[in-house]
Every structure is written in structure tokens, then in C-alpha cells.
PDB file of the backbone (N, CA, C, O) and the ligand in Angstrom, with CONECT records:
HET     ZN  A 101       1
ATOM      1  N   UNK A   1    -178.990  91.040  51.451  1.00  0.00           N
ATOM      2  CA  UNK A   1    -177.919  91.613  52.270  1.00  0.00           C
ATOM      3  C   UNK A   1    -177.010  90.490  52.746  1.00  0.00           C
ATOM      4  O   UNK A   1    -177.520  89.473  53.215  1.00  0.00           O
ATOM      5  N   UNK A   2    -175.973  90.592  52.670  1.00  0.00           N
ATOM      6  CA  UNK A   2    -174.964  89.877  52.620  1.00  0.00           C
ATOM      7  C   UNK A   2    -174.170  89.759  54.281  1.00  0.00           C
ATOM      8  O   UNK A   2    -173.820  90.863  54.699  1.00  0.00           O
ATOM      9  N   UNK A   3    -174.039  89.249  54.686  1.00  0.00           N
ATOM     10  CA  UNK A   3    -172.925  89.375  55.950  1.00  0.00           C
ATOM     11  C   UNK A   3    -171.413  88.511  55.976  1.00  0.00           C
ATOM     12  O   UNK A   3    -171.405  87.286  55.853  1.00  0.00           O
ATOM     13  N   UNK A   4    -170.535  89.067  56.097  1.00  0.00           N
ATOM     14  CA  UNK A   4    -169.015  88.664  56.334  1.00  0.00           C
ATOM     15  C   UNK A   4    -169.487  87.539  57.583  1.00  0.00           C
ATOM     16  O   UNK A   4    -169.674  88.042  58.691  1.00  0.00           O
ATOM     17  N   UNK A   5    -169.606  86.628  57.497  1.00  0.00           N
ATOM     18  CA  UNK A   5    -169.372  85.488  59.072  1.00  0.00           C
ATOM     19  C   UNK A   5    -167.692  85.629  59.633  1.00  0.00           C
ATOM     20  O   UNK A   5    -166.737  85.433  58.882  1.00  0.00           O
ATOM     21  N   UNK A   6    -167.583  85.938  60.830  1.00  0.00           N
ATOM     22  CA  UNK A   6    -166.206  86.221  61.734  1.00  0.00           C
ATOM     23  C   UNK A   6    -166.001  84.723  61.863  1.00  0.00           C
ATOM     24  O   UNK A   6    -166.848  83.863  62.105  1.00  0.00           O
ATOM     25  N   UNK A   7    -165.461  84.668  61.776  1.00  0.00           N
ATOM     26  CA  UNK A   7    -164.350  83.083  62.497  1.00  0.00           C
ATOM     27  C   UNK A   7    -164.148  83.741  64.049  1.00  0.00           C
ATOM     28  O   UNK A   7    -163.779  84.912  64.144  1.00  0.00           O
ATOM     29  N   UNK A   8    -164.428  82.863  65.349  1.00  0.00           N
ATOM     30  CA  UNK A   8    -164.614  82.509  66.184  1.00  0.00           C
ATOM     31  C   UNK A   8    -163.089  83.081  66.590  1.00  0.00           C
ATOM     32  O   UNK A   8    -162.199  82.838  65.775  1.00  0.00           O
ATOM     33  N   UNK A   9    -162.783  83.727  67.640  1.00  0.00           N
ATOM     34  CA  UNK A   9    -161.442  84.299  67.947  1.00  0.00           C
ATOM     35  C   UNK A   9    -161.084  83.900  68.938  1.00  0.00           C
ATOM     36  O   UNK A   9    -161.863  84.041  69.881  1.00  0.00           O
ATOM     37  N   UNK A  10    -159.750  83.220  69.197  1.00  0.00           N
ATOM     38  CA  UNK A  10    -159.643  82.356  70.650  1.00  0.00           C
ATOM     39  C   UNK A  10    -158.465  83.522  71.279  1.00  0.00           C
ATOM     40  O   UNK A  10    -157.280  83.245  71.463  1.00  0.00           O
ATOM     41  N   UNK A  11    -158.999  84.655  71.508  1.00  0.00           N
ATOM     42  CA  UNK A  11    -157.964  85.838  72.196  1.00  0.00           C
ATOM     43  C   UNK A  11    -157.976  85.576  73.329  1.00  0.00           C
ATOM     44  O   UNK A  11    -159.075  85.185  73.720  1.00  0.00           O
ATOM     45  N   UNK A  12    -157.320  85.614  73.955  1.00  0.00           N
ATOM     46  CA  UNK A  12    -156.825  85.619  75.486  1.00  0.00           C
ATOM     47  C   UNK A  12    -156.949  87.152  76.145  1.00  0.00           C
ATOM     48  O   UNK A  12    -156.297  87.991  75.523  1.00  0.00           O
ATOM     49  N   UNK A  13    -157.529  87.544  77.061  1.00  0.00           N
ATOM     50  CA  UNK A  13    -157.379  88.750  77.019  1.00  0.00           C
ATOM     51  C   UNK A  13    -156.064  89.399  77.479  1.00  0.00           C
ATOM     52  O   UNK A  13    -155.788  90.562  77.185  1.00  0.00           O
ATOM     53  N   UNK A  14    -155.171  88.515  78.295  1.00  0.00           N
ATOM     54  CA  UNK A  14    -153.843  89.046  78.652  1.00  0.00           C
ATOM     55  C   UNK A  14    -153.101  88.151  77.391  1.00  0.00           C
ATOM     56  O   UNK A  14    -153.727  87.390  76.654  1.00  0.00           O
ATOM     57  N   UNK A  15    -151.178  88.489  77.282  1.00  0.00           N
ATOM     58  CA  UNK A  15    -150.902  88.033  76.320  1.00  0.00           C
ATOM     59  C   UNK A  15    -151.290  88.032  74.940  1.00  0.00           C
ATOM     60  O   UNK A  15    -151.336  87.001  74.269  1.00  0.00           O
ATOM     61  N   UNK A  16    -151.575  89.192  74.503  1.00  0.00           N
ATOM     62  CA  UNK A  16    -152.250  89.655  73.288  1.00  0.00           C
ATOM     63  C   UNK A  16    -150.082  89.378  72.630  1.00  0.00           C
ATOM     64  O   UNK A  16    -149.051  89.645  73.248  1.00  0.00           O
ATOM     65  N   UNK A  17    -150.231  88.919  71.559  1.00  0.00           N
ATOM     66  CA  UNK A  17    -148.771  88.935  70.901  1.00  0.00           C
ATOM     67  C   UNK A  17    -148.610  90.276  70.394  1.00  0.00           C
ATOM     68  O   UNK A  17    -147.550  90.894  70.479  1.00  0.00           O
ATOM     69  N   UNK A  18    -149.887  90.819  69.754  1.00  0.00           N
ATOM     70  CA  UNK A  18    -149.442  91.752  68.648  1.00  0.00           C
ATOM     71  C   UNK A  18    -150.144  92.997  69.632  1.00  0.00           C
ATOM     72  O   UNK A  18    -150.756  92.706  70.659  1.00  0.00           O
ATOM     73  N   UNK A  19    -149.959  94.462  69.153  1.00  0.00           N
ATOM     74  CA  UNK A  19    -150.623  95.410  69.765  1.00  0.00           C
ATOM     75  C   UNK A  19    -151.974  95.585  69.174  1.00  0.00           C
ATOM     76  O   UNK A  19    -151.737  95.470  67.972  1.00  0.00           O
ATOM     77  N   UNK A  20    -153.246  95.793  69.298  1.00  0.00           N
ATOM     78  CA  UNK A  20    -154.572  96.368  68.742  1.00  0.00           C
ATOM     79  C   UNK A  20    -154.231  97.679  67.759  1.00  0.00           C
ATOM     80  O   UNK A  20    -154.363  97.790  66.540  1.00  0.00           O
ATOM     81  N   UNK A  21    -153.792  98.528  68.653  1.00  0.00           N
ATOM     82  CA  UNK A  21    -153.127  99.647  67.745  1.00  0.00           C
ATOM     83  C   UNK A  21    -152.470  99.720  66.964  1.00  0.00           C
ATOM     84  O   UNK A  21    -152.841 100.338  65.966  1.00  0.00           O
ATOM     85  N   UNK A  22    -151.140  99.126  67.002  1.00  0.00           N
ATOM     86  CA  UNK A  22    -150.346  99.391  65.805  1.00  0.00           C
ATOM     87  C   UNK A  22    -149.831  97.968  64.704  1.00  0.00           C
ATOM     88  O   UNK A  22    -149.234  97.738  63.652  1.00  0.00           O
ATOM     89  N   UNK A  23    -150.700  97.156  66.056  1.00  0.00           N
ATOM     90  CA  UNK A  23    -150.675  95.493  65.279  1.00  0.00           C
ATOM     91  C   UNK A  23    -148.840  95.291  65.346  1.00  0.00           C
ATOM     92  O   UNK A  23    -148.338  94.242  64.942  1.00  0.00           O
ATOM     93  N   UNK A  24    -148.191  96.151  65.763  1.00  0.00           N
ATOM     94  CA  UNK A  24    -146.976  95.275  65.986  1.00  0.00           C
ATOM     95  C   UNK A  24    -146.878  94.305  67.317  1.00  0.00           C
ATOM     96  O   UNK A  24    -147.676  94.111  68.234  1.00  0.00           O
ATOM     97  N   UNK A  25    -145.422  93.718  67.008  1.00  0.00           N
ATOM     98  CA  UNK A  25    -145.052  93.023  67.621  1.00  0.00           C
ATOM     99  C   UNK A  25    -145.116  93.451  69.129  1.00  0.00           C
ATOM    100  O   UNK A  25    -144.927  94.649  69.339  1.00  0.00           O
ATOM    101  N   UNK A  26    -145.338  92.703  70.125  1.00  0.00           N
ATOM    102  CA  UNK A  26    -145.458  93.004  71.669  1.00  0.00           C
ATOM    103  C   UNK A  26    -144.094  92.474  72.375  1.00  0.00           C
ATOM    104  O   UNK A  26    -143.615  91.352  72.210  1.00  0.00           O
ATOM    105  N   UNK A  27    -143.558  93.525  73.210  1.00  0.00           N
ATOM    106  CA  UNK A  27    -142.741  92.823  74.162  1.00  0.00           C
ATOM    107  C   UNK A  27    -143.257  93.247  75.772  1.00  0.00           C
ATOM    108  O   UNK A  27    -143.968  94.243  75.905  1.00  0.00           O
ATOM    109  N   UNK A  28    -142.912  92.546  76.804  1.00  0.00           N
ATOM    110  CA  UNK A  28    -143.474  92.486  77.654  1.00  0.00           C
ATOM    111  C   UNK A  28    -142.849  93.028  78.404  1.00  0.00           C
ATOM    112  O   UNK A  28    -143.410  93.055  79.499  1.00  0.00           O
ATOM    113  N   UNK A  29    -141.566  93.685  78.379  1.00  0.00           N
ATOM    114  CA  UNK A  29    -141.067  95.072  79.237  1.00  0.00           C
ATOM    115  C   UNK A  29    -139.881  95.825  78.296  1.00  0.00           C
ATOM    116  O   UNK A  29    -139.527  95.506  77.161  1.00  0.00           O
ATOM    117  N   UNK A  30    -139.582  96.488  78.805  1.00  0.00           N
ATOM    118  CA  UNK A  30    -138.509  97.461  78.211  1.00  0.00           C
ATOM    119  C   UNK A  30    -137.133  96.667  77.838  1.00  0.00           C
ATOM    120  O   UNK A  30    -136.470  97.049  76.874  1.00  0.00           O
ATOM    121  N   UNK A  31    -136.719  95.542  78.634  1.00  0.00           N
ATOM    122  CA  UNK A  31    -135.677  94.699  78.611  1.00  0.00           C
ATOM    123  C   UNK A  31    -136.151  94.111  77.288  1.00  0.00           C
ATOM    124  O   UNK A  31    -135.672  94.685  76.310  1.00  0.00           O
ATOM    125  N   UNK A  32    -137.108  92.943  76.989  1.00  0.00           N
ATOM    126  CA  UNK A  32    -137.485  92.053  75.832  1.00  0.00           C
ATOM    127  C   UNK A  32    -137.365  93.442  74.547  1.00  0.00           C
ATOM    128  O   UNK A  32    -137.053  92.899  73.487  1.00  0.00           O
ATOM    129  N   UNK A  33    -137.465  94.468  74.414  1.00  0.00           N
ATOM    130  CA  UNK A  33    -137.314  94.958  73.618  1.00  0.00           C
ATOM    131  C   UNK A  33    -136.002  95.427  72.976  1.00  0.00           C
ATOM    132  O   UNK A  33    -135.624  95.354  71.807  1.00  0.00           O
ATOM    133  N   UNK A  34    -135.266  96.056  74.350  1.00  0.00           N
ATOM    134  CA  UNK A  34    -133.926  96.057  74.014  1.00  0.00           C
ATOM    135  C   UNK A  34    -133.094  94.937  73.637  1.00  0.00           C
ATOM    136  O   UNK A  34    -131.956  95.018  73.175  1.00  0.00           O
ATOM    137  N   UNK A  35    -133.833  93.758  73.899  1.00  0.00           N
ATOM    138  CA  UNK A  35    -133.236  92.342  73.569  1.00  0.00           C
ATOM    139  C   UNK A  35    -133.085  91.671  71.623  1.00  0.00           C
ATOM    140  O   UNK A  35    -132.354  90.995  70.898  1.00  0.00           O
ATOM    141  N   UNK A  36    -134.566  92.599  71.608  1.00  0.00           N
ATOM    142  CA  UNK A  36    -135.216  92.138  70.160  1.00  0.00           C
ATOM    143  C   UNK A  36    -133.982  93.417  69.279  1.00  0.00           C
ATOM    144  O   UNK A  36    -133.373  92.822  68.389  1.00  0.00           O
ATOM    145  N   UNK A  37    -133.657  94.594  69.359  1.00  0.00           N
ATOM    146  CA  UNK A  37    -133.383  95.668  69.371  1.00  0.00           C
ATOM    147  C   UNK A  37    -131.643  94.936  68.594  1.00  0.00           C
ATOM    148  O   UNK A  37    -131.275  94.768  67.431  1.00  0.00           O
ATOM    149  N   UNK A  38    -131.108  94.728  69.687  1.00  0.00           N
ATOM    150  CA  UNK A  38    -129.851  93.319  69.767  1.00  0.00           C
ATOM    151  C   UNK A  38    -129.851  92.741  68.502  1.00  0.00           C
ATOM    152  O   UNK A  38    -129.267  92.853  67.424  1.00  0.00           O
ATOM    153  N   UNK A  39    -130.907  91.944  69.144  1.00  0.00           N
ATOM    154  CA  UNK A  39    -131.038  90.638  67.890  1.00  0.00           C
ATOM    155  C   UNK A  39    -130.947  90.897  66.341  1.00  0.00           C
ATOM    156  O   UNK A  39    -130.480  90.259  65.398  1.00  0.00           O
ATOM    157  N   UNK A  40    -131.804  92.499  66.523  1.00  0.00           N
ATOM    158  CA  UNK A  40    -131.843  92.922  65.080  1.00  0.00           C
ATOM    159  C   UNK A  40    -130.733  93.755  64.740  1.00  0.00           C
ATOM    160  O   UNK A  40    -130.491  93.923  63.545  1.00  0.00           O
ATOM    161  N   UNK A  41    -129.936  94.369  65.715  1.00  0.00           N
ATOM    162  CA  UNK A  41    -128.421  94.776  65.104  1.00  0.00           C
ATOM    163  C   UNK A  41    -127.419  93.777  64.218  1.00  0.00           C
ATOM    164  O   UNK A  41    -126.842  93.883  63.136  1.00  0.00           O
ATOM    165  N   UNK A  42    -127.541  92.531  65.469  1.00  0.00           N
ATOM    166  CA  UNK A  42    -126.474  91.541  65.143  1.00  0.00           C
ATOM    167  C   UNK A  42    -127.075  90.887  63.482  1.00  0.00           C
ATOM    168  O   UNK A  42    -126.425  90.593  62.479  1.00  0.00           O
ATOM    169  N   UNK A  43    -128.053  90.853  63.658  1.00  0.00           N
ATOM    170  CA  UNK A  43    -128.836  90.223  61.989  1.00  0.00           C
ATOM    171  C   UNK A  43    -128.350  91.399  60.919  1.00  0.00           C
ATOM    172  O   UNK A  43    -127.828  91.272  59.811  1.00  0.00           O
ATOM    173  N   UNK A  44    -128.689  92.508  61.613  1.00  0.00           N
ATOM    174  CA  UNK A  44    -127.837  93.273  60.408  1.00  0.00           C
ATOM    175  C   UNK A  44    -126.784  93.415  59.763  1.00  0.00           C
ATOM    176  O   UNK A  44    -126.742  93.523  58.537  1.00  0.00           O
ATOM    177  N   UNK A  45    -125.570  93.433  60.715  1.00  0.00           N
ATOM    178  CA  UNK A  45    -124.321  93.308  60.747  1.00  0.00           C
ATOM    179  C   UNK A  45    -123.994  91.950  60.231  1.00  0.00           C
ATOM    180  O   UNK A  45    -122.890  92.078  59.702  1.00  0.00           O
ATOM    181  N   UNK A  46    -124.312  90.953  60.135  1.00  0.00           N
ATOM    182  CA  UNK A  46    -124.487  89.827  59.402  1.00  0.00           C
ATOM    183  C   UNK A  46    -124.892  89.575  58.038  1.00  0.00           C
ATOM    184  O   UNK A  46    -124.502  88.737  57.224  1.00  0.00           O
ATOM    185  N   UNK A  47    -125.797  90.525  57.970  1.00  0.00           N
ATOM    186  CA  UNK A  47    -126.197  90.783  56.526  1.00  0.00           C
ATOM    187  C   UNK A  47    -125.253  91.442  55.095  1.00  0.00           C
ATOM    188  O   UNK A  47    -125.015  91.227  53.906  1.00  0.00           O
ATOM    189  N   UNK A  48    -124.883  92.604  56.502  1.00  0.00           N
ATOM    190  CA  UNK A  48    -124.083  93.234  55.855  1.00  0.00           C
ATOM    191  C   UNK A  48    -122.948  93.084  55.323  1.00  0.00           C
ATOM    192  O   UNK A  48    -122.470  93.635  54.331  1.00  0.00           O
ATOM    193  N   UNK A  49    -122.232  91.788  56.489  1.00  0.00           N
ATOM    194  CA  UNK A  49    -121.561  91.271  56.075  1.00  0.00           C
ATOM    195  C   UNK A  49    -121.499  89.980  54.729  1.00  0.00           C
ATOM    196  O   UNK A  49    -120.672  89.827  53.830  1.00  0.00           O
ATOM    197  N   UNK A  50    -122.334  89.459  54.959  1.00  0.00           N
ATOM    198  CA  UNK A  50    -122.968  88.758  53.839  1.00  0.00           C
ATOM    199  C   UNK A  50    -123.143  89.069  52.036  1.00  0.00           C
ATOM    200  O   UNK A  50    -123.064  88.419  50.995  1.00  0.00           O
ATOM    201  N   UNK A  51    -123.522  90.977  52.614  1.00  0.00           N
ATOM    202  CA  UNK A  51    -124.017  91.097  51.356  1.00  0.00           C
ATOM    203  C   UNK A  51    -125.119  91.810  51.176  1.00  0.00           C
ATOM    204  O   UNK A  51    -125.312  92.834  50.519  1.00  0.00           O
ATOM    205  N   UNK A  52    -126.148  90.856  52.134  1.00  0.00           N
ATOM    206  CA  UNK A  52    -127.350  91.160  52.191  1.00  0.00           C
ATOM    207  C   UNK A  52    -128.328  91.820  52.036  1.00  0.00           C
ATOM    208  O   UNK A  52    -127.833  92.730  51.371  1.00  0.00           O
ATOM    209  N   UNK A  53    -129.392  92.080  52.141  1.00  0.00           N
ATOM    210  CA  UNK A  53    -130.520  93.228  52.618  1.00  0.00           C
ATOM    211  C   UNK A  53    -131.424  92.573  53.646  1.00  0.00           C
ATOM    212  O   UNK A  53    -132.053  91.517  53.573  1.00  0.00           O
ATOM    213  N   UNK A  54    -131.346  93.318  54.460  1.00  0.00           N
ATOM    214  CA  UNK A  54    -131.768  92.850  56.047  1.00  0.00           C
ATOM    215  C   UNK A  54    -133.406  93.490  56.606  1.00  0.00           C
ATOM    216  O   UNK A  54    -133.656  94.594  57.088  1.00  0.00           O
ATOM    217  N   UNK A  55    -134.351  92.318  56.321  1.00  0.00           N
ATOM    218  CA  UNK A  55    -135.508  93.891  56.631  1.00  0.00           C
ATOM    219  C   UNK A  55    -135.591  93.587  57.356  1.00  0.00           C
ATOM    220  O   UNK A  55    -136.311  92.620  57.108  1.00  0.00           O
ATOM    221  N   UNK A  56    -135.364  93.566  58.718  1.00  0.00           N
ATOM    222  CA  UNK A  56    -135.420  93.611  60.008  1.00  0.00           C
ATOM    223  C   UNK A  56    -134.683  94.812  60.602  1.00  0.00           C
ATOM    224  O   UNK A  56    -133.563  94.757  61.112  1.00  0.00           O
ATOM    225  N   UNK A  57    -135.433  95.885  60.478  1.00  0.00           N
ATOM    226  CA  UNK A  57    -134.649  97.234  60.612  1.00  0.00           C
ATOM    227  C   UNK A  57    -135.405  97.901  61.621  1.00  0.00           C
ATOM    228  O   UNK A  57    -136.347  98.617  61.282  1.00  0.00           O
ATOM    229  N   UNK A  58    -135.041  97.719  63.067  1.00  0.00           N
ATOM    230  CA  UNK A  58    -135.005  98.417  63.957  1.00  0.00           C
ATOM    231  C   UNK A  58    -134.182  99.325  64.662  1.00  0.00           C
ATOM    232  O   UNK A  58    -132.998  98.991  64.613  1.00  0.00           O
ATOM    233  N   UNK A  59    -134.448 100.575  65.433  1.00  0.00           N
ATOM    234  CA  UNK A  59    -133.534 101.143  66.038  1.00  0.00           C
ATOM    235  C   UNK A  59    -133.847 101.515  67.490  1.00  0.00           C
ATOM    236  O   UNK A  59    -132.956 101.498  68.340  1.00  0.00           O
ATOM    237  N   UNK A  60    -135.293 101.899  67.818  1.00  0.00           N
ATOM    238  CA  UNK A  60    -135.729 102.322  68.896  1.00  0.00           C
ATOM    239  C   UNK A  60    -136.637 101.354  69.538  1.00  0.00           C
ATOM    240  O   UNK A  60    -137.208 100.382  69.042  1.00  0.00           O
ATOM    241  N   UNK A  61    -136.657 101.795  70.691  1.00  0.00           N
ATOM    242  CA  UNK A  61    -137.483 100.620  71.555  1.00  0.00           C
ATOM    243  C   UNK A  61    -138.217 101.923  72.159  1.00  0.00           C
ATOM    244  O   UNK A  61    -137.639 102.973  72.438  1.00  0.00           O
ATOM    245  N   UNK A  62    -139.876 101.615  72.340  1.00  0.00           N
ATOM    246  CA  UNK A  62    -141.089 102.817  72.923  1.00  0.00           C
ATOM    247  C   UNK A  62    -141.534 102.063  73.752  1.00  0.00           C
ATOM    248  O   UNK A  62    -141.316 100.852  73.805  1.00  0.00           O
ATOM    249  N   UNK A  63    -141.989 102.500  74.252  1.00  0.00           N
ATOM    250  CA  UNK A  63    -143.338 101.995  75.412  1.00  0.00           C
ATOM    251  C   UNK A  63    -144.439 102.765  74.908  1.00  0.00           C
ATOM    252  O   UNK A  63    -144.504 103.994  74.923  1.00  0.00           O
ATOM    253  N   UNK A  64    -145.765 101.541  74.220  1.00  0.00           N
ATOM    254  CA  UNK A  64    -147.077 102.003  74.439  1.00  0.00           C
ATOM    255  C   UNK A  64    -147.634 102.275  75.104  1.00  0.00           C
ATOM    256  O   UNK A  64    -147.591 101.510  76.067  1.00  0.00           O
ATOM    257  N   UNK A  65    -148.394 103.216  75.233  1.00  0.00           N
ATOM    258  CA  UNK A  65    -149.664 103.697  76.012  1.00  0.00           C
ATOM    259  C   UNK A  65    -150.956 103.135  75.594  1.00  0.00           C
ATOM    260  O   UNK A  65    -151.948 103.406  76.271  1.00  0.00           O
ATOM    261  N   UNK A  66    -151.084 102.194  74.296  1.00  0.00           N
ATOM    262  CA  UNK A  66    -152.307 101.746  73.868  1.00  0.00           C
ATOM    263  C   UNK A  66    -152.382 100.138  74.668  1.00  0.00           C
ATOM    264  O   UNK A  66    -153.358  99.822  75.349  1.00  0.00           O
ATOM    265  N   UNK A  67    -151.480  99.442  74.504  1.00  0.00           N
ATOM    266  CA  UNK A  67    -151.010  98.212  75.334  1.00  0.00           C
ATOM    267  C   UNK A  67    -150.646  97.776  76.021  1.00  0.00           C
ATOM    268  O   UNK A  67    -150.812  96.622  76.417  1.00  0.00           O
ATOM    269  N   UNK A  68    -149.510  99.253  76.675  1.00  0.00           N
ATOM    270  CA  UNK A  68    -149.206  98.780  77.799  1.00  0.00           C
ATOM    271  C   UNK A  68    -147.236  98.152  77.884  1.00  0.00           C
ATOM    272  O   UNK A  68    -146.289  98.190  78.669  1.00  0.00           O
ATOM    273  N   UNK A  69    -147.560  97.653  76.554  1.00  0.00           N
ATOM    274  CA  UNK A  69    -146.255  97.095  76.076  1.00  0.00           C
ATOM    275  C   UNK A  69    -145.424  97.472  75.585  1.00  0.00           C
ATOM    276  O   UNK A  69    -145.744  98.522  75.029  1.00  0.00           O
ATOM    277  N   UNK A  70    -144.072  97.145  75.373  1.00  0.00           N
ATOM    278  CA  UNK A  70    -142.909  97.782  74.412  1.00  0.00           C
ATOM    279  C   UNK A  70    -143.137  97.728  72.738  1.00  0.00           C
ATOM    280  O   UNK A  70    -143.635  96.732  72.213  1.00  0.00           O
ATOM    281  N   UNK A  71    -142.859  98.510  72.222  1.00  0.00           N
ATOM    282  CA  UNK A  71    -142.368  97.873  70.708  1.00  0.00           C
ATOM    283  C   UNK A  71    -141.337  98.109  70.240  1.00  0.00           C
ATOM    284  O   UNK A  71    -140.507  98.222  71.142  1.00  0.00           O
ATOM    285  N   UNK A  72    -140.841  98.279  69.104  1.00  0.00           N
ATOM    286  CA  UNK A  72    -139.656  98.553  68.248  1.00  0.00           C
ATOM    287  C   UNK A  72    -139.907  98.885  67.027  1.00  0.00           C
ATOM    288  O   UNK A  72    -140.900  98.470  66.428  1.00  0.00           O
ATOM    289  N   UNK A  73    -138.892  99.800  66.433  1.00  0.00           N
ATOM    290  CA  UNK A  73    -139.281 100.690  65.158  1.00  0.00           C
ATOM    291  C   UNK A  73    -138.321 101.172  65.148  1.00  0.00           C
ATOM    292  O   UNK A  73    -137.495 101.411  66.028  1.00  0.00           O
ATOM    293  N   UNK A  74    -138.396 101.469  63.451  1.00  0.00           N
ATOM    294  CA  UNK A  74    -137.290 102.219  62.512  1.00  0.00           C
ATOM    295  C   UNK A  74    -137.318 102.867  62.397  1.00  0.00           C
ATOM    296  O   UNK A  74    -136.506 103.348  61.606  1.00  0.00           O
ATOM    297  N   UNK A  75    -138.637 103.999  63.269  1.00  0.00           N
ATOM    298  CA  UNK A  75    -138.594 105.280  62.676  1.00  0.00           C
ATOM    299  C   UNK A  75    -138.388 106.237  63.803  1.00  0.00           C
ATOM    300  O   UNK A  75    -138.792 105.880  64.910  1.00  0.00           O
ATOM    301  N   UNK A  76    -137.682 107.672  63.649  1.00  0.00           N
ATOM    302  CA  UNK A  76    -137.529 108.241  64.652  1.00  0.00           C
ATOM    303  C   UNK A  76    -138.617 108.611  65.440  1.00  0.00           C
ATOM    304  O   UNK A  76    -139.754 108.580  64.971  1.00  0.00           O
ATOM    305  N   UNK A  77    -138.297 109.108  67.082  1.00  0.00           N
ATOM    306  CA  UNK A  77    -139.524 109.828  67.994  1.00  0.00           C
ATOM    307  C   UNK A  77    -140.084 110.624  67.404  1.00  0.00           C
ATOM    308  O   UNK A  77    -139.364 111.599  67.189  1.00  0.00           O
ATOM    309  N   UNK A  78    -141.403 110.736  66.871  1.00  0.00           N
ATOM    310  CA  UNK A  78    -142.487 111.621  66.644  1.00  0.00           C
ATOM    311  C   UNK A  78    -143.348 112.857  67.591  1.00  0.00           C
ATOM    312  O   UNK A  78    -143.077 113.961  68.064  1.00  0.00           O
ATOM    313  N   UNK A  79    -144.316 112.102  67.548  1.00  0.00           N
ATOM    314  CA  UNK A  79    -145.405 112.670  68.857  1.00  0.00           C
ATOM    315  C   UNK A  79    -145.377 111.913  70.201  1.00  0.00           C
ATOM    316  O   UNK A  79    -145.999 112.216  71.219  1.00  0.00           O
ATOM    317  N   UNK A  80    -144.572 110.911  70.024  1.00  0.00           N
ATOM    318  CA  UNK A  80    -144.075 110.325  71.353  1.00  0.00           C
ATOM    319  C   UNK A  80    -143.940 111.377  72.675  1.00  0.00           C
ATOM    320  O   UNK A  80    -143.015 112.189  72.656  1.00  0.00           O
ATOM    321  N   UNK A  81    -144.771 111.354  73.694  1.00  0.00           N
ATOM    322  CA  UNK A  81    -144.327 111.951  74.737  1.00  0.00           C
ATOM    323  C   UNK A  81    -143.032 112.225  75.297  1.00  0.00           C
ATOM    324  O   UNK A  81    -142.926 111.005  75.425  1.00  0.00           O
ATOM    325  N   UNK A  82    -142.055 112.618  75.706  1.00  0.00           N
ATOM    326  CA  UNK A  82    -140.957 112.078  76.061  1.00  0.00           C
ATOM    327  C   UNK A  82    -141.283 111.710  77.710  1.00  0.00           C
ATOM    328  O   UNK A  82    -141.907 112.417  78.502  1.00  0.00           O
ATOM    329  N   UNK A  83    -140.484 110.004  78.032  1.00  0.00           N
ATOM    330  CA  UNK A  83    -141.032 109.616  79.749  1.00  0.00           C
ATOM    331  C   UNK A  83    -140.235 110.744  80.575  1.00  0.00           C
ATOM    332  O   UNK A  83    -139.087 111.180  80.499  1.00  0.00           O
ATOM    333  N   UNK A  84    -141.682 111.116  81.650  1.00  0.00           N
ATOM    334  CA  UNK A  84    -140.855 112.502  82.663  1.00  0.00           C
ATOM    335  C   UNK A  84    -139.966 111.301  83.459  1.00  0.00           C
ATOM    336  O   UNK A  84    -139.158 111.610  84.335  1.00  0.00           O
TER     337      UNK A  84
HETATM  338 ZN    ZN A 101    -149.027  98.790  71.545  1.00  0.00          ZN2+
END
């Protein structure tokens, strides 16, 4: 019987970068997201201008309930709660 050996994980328990759940990217409030949100318009529009193909294709900014944290995504509201 065979066992996978784990490599030793130096997680922090606060400051996780990525989410557990969806393994994306973490932002640390609603602002850093709308910021990232920005960043990835203006990269687009750059691209576009360019020529390009831009995979940095965001549109929405969520707030997790698994992390706690913001993310960002290309895809429309789903099963997303909407915030009362
Ligand atoms: Zn999350």
C-alpha cells in the first residue's frame, strides 16, 4: 500500500490568498475587488486596442460566504443570494 507523502503546508490561517472553495483569487473587501474589476477593464480595452485577446475577463465582483472574501468573475449571478 502505497501513500501520497503531503509536503508540509505553511498556511496561515488568516490571509489565505486564494478561496478553499472556489480556489479563486481573494480580495479583502468589496473595494479591492472593484479595484481588480478596473484593472481588468482597462487591460481589456488595451487589448482591444492592441489587437489582442485578453484572458483576464471579469465583470462582477461577489462576496463569499465560504471565505468571507470578495471575488470576481465572468460569469453572470446564478444561485447567488441577492444582499438584503
Ligand atoms: Zn471564497
Amino acid at each position: 500500500m502505497s501513500q501520497i507523502s503531503t509536503p508540509h503546508r505553511t498556511r496561515r490561517a488568516h490571509r489565505q490568498p486564494l478561496c478553499e472553495q472556489s480556489n479563486k483569487r481573494r480580495y479583502r473587501d468589496g473595494k479591492d475587488a472593484r479595484l481588480a474589476l478596473r484593472a481588468a477593464a482597462r487591460l481589456r480595452s488595451k487589448a482591444a486596442v492592441a489587437d489582442v485577446e485578453c484572458g483576464w475577463v471579469v465583470t462582477r465582483a461577489y462576496r463569499c460566504e465560504d471565505c468571507q472574501g470578495w471575488h470576481v468573475t465572468s460569469s453572470p449571478a446564478r444561485r447567488l443570494p441577492v444582499a438584503a
